[in-house]
ZAZAMAR-881677 format. One record per residue: residue number from 0; x, y, z of N, C-alpha, C, O in turn. Coordinates in nm, 4 decimals. Example, Ala and Ser with C-alpha at 12.3 -4.5 7.8 and 13.67 -1.06 7.14 Angstrom:
REM residues 2
[r 0,[1.3190,-0.5690,0.7800],[1.2300,-0.4500,0.7800],[1.3200,-0.3300,0.7800],[1.4236,-0.3319,0.8465]];
[r 1,[1.2850,-0.2250,0.7080],[1.3670,-0.1060,0.7140],[1.2900,0.0030,0.7870],[1.3409,0.1138,0.8039]];
//
This chain:
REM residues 82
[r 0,[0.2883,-0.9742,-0.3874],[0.3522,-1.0909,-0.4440],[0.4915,-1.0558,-0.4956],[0.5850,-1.1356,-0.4887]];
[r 1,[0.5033,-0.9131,-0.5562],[0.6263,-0.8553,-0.5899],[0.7245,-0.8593,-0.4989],[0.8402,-0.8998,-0.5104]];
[r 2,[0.6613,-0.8080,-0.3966],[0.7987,-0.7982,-0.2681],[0.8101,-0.9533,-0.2194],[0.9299,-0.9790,-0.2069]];
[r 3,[0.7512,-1.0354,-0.1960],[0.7722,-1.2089,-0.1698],[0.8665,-1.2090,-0.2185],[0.9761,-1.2215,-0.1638]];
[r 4,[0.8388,-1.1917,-0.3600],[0.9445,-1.3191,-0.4924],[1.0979,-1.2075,-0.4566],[1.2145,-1.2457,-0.4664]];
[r 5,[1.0623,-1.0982,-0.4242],[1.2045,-1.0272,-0.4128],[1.2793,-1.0765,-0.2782],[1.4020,-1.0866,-0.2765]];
[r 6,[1.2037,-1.1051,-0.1713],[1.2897,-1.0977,-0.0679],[1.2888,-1.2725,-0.1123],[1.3999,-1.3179,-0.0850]];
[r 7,[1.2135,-1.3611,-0.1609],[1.2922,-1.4911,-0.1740],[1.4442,-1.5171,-0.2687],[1.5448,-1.5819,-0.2396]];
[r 8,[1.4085,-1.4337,-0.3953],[1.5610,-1.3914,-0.4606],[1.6740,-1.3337,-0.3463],[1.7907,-1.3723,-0.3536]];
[r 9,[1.6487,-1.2784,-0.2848],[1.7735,-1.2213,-0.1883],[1.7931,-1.3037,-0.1121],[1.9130,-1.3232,-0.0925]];
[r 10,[1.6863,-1.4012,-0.0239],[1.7353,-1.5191,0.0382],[1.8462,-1.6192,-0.0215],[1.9542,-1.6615,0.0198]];
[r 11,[1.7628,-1.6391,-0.1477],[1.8336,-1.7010,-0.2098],[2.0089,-1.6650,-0.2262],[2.0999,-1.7441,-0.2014]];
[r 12,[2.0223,-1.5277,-0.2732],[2.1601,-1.4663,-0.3109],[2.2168,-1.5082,-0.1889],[2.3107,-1.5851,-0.2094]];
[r 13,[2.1869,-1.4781,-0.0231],[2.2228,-1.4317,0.0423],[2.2751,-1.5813,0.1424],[2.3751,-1.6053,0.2100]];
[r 14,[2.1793,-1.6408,0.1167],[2.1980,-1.7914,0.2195],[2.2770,-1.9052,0.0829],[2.2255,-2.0055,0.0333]];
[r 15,[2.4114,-1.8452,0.0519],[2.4513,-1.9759,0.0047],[2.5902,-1.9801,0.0703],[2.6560,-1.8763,0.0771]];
[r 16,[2.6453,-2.1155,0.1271],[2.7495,-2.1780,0.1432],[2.9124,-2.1608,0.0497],[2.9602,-2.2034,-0.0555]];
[r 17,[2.9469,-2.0881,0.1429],[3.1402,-2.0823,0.0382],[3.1435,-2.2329,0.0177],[3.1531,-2.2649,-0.1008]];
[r 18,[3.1382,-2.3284,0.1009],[3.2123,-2.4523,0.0401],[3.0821,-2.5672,0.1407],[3.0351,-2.5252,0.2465]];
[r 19,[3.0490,-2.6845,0.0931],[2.9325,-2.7598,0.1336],[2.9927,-2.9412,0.0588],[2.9984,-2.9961,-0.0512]];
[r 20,[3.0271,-2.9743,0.2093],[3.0832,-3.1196,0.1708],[3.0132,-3.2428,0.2184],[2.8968,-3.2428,0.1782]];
[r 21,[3.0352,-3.3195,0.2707],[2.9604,-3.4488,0.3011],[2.9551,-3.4214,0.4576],[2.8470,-3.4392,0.5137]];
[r 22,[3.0582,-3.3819,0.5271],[3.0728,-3.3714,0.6302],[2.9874,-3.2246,0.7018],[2.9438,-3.2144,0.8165]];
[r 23,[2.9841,-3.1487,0.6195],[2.8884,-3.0461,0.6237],[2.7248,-3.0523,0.6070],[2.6453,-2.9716,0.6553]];
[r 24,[2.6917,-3.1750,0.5220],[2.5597,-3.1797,0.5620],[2.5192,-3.2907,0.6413],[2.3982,-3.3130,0.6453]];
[r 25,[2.6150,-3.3831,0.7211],[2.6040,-3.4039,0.8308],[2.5829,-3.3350,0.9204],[2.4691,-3.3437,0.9665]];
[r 26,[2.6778,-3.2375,0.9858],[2.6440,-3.1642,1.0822],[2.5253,-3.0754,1.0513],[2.4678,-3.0461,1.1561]];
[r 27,[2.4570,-3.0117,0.9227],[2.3642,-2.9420,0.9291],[2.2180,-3.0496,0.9347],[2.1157,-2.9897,0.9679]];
[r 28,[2.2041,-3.1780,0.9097],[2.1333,-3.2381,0.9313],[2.1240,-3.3003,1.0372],[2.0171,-3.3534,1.0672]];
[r 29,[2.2306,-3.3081,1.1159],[2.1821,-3.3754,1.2712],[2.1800,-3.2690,1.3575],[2.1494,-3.2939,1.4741]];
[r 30,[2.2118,-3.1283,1.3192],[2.1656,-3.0024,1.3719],[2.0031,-2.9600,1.3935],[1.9320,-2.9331,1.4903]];
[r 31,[1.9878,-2.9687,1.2642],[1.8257,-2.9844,1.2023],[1.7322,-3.0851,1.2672],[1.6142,-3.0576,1.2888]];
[r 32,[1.7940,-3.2180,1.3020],[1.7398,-3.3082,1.3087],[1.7144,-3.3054,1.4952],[1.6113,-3.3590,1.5360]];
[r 33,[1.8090,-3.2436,1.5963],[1.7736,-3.2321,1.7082],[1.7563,-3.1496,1.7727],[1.7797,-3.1314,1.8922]];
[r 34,[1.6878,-3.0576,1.6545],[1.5659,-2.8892,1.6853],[1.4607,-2.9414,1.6664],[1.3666,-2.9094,1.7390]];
[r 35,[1.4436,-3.0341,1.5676],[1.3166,-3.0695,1.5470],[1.2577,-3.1744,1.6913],[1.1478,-3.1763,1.7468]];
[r 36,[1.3650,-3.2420,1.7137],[1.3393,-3.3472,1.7784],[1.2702,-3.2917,1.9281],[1.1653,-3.3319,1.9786]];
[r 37,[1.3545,-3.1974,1.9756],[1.3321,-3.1064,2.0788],[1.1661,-3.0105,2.0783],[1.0892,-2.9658,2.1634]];
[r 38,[1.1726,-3.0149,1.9584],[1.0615,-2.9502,1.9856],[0.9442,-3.0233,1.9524],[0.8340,-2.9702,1.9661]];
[r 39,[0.9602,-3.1795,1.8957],[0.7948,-3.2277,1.8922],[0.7776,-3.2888,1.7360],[0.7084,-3.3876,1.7112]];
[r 40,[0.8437,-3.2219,1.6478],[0.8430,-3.1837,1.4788],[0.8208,-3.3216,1.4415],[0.8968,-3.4005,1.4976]];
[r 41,[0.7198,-3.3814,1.3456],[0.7294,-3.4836,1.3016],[0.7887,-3.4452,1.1437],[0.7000,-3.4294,1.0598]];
[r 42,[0.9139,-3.4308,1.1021],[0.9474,-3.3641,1.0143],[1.0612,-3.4613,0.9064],[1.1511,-3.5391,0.9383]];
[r 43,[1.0195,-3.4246,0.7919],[1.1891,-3.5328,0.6672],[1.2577,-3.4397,0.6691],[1.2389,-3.3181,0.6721]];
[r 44,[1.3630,-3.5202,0.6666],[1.5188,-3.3685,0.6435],[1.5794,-3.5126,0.5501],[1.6006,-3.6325,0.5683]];
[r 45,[1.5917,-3.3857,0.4171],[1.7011,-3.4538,0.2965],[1.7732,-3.3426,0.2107],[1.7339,-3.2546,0.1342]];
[r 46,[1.9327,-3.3977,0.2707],[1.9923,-3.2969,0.2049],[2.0665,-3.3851,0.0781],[2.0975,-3.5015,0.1035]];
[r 47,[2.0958,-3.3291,-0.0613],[2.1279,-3.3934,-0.1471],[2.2197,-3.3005,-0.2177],[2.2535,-3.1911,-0.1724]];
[r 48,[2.2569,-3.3484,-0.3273],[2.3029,-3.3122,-0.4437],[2.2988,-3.3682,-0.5462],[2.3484,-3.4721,-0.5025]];
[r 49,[2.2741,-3.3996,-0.6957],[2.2753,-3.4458,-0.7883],[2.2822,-3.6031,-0.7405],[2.3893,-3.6139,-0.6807]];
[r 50,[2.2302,-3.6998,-0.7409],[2.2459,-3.7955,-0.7703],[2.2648,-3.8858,-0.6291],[2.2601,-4.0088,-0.6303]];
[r 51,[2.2841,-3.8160,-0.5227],[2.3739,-3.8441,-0.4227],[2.2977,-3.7774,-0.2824],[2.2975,-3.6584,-0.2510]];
[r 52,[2.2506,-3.8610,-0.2284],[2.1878,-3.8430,-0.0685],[2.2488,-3.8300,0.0400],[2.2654,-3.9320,0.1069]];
[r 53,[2.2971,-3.7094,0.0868],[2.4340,-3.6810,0.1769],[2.3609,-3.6924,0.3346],[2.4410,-3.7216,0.4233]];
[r 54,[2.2371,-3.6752,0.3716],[2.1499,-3.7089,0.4759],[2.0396,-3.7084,0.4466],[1.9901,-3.6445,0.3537]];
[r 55,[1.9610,-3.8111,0.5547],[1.8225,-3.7818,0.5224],[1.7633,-3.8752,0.6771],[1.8081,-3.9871,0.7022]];
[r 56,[1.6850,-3.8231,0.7451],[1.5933,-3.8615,0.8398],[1.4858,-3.8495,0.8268],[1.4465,-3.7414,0.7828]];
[r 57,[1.4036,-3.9384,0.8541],[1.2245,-3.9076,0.8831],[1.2109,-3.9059,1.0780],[1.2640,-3.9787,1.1619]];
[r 58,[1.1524,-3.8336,1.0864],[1.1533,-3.8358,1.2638],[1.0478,-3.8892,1.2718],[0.9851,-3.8734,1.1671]];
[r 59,[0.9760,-3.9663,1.3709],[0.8412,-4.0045,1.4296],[0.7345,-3.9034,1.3874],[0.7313,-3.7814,1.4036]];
[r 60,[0.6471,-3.9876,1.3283],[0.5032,-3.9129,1.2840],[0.5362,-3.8947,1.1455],[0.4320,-3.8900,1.0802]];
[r 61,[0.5967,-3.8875,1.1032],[0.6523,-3.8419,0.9385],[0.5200,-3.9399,0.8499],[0.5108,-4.0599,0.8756]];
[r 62,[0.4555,-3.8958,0.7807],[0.3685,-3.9275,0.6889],[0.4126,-4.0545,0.5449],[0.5339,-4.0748,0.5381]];
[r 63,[0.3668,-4.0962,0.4891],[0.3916,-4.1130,0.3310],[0.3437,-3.9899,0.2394],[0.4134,-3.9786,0.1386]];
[r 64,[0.2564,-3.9095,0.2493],[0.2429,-3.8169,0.2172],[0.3924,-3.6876,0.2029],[0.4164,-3.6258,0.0992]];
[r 65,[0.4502,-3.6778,0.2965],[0.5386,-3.6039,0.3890],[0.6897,-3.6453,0.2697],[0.7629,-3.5635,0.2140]];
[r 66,[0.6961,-3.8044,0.2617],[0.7825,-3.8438,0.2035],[0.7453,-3.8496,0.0658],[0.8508,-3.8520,0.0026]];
[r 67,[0.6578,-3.8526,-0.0043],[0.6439,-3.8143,-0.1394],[0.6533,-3.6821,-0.1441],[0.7515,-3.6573,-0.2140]];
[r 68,[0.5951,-3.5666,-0.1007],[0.6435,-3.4207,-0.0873],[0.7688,-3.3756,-0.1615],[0.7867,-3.3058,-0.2613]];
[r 69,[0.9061,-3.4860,-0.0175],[0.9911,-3.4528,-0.0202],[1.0486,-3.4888,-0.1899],[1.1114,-3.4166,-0.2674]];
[r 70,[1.0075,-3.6025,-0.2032],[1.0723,-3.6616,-0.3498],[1.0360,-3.5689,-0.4666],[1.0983,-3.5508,-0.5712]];
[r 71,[0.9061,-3.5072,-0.4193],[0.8833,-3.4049,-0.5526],[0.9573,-3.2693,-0.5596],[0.9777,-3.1977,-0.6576]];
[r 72,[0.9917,-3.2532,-0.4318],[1.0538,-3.0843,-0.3965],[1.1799,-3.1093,-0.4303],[1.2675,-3.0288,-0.4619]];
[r 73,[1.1853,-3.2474,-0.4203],[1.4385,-3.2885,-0.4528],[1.4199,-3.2776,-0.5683],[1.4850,-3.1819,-0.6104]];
[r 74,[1.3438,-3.3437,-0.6725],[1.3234,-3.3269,-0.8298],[1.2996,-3.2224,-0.8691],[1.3555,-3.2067,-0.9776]];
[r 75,[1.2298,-3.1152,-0.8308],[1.2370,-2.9715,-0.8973],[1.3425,-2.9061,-0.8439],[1.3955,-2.8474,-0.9382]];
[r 76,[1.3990,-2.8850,-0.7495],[1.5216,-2.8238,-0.7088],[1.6261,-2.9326,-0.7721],[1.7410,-2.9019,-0.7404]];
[r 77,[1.6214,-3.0241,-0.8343],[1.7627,-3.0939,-0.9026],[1.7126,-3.0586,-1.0716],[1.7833,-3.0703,-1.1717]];
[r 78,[1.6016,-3.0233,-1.0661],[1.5628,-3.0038,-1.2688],[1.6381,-2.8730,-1.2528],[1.7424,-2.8472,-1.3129]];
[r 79,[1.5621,-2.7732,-1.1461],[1.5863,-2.6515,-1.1837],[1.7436,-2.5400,-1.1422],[1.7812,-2.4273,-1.1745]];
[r 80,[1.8000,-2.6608,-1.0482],[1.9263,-2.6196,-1.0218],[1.9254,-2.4610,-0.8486],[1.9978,-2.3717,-0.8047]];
[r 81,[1.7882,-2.5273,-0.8200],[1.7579,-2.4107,-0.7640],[1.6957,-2.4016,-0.6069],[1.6686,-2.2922,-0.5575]];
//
């Protein structure tokens, strides 16, 4: 469990963006959005920031389940800044 939480801290350090604009999570969401598509994925993609929904798709098959998920995972990553 030690080594998990370590290599997720280094993900973390390691996968962040010099600069991330509106136009940037466009292209990473319709990037996202036609890997998934290609391959079958009934998948939500929501990219945000504080207050502000910069993309968001549900692809075919996407649940209500799937979409409450997502609303709980945007609220702890917007409490925790993380």
């Amino acid at each position: 469990m030690t080594d998990l939480i370590a290599t997720l801290e280094g993900q973390e350090q390691e996968l962040v963006f010099a600069s991330f604009d509106h136009t940037d999570a466009w292209r990473l969401g319709s990037r996202i959005t036609a890997i998934a598509q290609a391959a079958g994925h009934a998948v939500g993609i929501d990219i945000r920031r504080p207050g502000l929904v910069l993309f968001r798709a549900a692809l075919p098959g996407i649940t209500p389940d799937q979409e409450t998920w997502i609303a709980r995972k945007s609220a702890v990553v917007l409490h925790m800044l993380r």
